[in-house]
Structures are given as structure tokens and as C-alpha cells.
N, C-alpha and C positions, 0 to 999 in steps of 0.2 A: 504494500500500500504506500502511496508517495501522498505528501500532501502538496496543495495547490489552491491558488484563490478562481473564484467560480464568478464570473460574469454572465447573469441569462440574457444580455441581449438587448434588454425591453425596459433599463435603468442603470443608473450610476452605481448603485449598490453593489460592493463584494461579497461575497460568501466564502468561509472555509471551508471547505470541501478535502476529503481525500479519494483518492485514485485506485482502482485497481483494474488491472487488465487480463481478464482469464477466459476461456472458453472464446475467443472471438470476439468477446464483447466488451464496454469498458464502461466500468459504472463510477458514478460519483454518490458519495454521501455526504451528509453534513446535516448542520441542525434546521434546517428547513428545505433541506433537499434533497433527493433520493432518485436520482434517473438513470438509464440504463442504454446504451449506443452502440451499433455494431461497428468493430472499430473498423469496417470498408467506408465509413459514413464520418470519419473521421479524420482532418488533415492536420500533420503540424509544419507549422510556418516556419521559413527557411530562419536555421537557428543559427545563432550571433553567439561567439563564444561567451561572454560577460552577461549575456541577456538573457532573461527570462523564458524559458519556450514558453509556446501559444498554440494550444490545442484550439482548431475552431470546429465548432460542433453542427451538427446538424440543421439544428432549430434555430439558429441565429447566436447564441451564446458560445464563449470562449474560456479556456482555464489557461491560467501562466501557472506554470512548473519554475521553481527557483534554483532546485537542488541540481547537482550537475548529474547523480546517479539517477535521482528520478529522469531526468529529461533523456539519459542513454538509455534507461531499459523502455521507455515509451517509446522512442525511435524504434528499436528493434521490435518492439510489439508489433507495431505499425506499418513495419518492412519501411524506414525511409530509406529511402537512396538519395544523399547527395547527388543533385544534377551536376553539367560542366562546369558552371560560374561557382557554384558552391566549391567546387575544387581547384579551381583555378586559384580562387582567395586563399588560400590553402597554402600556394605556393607563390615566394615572392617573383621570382620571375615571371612566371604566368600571367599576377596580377601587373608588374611593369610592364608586359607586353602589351595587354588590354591598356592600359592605359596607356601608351602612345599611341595606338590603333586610331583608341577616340579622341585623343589631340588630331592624327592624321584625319580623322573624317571633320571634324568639328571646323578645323583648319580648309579643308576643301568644302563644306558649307559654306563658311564666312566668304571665302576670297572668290570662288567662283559660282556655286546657287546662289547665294544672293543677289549680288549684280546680276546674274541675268534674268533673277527674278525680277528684278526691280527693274529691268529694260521694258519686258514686260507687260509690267503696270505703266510706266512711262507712255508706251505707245499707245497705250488705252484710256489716257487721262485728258480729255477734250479740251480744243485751246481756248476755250471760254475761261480754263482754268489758269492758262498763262495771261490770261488778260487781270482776274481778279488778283495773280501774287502778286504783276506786276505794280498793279494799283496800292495795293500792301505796301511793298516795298516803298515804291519810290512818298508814298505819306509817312511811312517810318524813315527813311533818310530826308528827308525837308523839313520833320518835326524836331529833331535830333543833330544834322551834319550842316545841310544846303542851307546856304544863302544866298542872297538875289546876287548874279554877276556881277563883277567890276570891270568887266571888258567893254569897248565901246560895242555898241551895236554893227560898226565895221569888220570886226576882228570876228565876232560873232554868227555874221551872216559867211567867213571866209570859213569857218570850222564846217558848217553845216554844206556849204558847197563842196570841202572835199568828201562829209560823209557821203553825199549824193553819187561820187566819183566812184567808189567803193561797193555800192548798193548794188546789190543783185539784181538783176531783170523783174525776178516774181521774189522778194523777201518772203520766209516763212509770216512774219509781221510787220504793218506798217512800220517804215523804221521812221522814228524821230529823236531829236538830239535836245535834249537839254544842257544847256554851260550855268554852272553855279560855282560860286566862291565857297572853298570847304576847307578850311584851315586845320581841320583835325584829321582829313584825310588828307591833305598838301594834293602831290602829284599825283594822281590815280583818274582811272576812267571807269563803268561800273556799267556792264551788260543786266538788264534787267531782262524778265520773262517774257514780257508784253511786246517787245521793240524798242523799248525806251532804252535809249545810250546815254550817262552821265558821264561829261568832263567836266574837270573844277578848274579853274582859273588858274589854277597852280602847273597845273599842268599845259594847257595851254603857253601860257608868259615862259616856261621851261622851255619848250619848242621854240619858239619866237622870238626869244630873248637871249637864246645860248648862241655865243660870240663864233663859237667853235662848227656852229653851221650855215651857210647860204639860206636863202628862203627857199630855193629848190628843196635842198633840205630837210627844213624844216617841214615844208607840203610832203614829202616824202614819209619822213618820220611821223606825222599826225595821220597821214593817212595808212601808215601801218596800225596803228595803235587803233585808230576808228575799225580797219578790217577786222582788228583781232576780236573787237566786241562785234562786230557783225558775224563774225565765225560763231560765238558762243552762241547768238541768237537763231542762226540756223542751223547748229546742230541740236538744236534744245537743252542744253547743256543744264538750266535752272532747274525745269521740271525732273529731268534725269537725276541728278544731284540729292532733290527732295524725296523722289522714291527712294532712294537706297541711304539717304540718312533715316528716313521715318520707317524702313526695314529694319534697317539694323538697329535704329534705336530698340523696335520693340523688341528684336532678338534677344538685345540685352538685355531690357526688362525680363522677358522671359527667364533667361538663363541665372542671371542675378536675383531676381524677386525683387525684393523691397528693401536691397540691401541700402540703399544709398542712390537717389535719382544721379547723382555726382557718379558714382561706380558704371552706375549705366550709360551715361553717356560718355566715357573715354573709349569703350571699344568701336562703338560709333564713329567716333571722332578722327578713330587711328584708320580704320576702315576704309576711311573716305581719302583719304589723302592719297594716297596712290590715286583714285578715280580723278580730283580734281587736276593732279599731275596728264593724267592721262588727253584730261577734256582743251586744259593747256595748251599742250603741242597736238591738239584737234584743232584749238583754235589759231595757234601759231601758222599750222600748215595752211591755213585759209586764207590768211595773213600775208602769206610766202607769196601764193598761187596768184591772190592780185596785184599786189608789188610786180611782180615779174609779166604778167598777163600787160598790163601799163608799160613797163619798158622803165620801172622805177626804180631806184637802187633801193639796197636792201641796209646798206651801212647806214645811213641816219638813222634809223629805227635798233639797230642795234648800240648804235652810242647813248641812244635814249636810255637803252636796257642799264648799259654801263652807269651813266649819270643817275638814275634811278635806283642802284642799288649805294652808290656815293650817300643818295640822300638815306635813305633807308636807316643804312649802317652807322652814319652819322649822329641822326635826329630822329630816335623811336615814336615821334609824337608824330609824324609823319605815316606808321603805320595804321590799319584797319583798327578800330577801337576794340578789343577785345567785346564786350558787349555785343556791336555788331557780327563778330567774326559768329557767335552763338545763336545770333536770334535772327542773320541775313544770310544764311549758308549757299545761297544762290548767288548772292552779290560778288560777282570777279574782283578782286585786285589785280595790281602785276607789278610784282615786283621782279627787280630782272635776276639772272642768274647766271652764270656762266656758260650753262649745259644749252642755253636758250639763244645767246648770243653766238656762241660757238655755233649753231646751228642756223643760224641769220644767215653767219657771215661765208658755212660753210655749202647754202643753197647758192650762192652769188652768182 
């Protein structure tokens, strides 16, 4: 006889019960209990060296066994067979293996079902919806960064003539150009969902005012920098971006629970950066293709690159507000890089 506490199923109440298993059958007694089970009608639950077995019963009710002999000779009552996984934990290498296995698959989820899950949804998300982020966006950056221009309206209508230089035949969206003064974002230009292209003034007066370029130039370099936002807005690069961050994000909720909304959003976060790498020299190459389609050089656009990481590395106030980098994950920067330049100068 083993003893054990008796759960019927139907309340929180324990009962102490004792065990025995004879003839096929396995009865319980105790002071307000007396049942009888054929032990084919009886399973116990896969056992944890330190933990309790858990007989679960027929009728909805469970007993935990505590003692280590009781819980062996119930086993053999009951013919358990340890399955594979039970024995595998058993053995430390086995369990090493399985777990890199599942690092290996969890690792080929992340990096490749998701993205092309998120491709996906991307292509099934109607552009009615790149018009609402864009609207989003561009009232969160004018509530927050955009100030009215300080260009004269001459210099203003010369930006928006090269955008038009640049523009596709049929754009995936109307393209229009807003110029604003943005002092917290300095130098940058900002693809939105809708069509809308943001340059700041900063940028601008940069082109136009850098000694080290002709105004060929300069039309050169502005008009690389316009194609590369007109690149992000015909590859969809925004909405792309938002499935596979709002994938991954809930992956991670998933995976994590409710450990920390902070825990969940870093693998997110790390996720996407190869993608936005990726949607980059998407948009570079689009960049490249009308540069050259023109008979434009490609050098001014890359001295930008240069001078724009000068700034960068200089003056951090210069970069994307953190704030924004979280709550406008659509919104491009560019900052230049090496591998990008290198890659300007090595289409020429």
C-alpha cells in the first residue's frame, strides 16, 4: 500500500488516500473515499525525477504519489514505458542534441518562414492601407520633427523638379515632395508609404552649399538621394517592413509570454535589421539604375554618402531620435556607409 493525496476532479479539496494495486485493479481508500479502477483505465504522467507522480484517473480525478518507491512499483504495475524524449533527458548528450536541433529549426523559422511569411501578408495588404500609414506618419513627424521651410520658394520648386526627373512613368503612388526645416533630424530624406518624400532643409543647403561640388553636382547628388526614396516607395519597402516587424513582434510575445514587452521587442528588433539592410541596397540599386539610365554620375551622390557619415559620427543629434527609430519603423534614414559608397562608386 503506498500512500498519496487524492484529487476527485470536481474541487480544490485533497484527500489522503492510500494505494494499492492487485488483481488488475487499483483501489484507493481513505476516510471519505473508497473507489476501485482497472489499472488499463489508468495513466501516469510523464515522471520528473524530484516531482510528484500523477496518476490520472478515469472519472476526471488525479492522485500524486510522493515516495520514490511508491511511484516505481506503480510504474511497473502499470507497464510504463518510458517513451524516446523521456530517455533522451536521461542522457546528457541526447538532451544537447535536441536542443540544438531546436535552436536549428527555431533559427530557420525566424530568419527565413517569417519573412516570407510576412511577404505574404505584405502582398495582400491593400494600398488604401499605404495611404492611411502614410497619413500617420507624416502627422507624427510634423507634430514632433517638421517645421515650415526656410528655403526660398526658388530653391524649393528646383528640388521638386528634379524629383519629377526621377519619377517613374506609372509610380506605384502619387509621388509628392514635401521640404521642411528639421533640426533634430539635420541631413536626412524620409520615404513614407503613401508617396510622400520628406527632405529637410539640412539637407538640401548640404547639396547646395558644399564648396566641394559644381551644381551639376549637386542636381546629381539630390537626384540620387530623391531616387533612393522613390526606390523604397516602389518596392513597398514601408508596408513590407511593418508585416515582418508586427510578425515577429508577436513571435516574440509568443515565445517570451509576458516576460517583459522590452524582452519582446529586441528579437524583433535584431530581426529586422538584416531586412532593412537588405531593402537599402533595393533601394540603392534603383538609385544606381537612374543615375546611369540619365547619363548622371554617380560620384556626387556618393561624396554625399561620405559627408553624411562626417556628420553623423561627429554630431549624434543629427541622428533619427530614438523615439522615432520605435514608433516610425517605416521611416528610411541614410546614413552613408562604406559598403554603400564603395558600391556607388564601384557601378560607375
Amino acid at each position: 500500500m503506498h500512500d498519496a493525496l487524492y484529487f476527485d476532479g470536481r474541487s480544490g479539496a485533497l484527500q489522503l488516500v492510500t494505494l494499492q494495486a492487485e488483481n488488475g485493479m487499483l483501489h484507493l481508500a481513505g476516510a471519505a473515499v473508497s473507489q476501485a479502477y482497472r489499472l488499463a483505465q489508468v495513466t501516469l504522467g510523464e515522471p520528473f525525477l524530484h516531482a510528484p507522480a500523477l496518476l490520472y484517473l478515469p472519472d476526471g480525478g488525479h492522485c500524486e504519489v510522493a515516495d520514490p518507491a511508491a511511484r516505481a512499483a506503480l510504474a511497473q504495475a502499470l507497464g510504463f514505458k518510458p517513451g524516446l524524449v523521456l530517455r533522451w533527458q536521461r542522457h546528457w548528450y541526447a538532451a544537447l542534441a535536441a536542443l540544438v536541433l531546436l535552436l536549428a529549426v527555431g533559427a530557420a523559422v525566424w530568419w527565413y518562414v517569417l519573412p516570407a511569411a510576412a511577404e505574404k501578408i505584405a502582398a495582400n495588404i491593400p494600398a488604401s492601407m499605404d495611404r492611411s500609414i502614410g497619413a500617420s506618419a507624416l502627422q507624427g513627424l510634423q507634430n514632433k520633427l517638421l517645421q515650415p521651410s526656410r528655403l526660398s520658394d526658388q530653391r524649393i520648386a528646383e528640388v521638386r523638379a528634379v524629383l519629377a526627373e526621377v519619377s517613374p512613368p506609372a509610380p506605384r503612388h502619387p509621388l509628392r515632395l514635401l521640404v521642411h526645416n528639421a533640426p533634430m533630424l539635420g541631413p536626412n530624406a524620409l520615404a513614407l508609404p503613401d508617396g510622400t518624400i520628406v527632405i529637410t532643409d539640412q539637407m538640401v543647403r548640404a547639396m547646395y552649399d558644399d564648396s566641394s561640388l559644381t551644381p551639376a553636382e549637386s542636381h546629381d547628388a539630390l537626384a540620387g538621394v530623391l531616387a533612393h526614396e522613390v526606390g523604397h516607395v516602389q518596392g513597398r519597402h514601408s508596408v513590407r517592413v511593418l508585416a515582418r516587424s508586427s510578425l515577429t513582434a508577436a513571435a516574440s510575445a509568443a515565445l517570451l509570454g509576458d516576460f517583459s514587452a522590452v524582452a519582446a521587442g529586441i528579437p524583433a528588433v535584431l530581426a529586422n535589421l538584416h531586412y532593412s539592410r537588405a531593402m537599402e541596397t533595393e533601394a540603392d540599386s534603383f538609385a544606381i539604375a537612374v543615375l546611369k539610365s540619365k547619363g548622371w554620375s554617380l560620384e556626387p551622390l556618393a561624396k554625399t554618402f561620405e559627408w553624411l557619415d562626417t556628420v553623423n559620427n561627429a554630431d549624434p543629434q543629427h541622428n533619427m531620435p530614438a523615439w522615432m527609430r520605435q514608433t516610425l519603423p517605416y521611416a528610411s534614414s541614410h546614413p552613408g556607409n562604406a559598403e554603400r559608397i564603395a558600391r556607388l562608386r564601384a557601378a560607375r
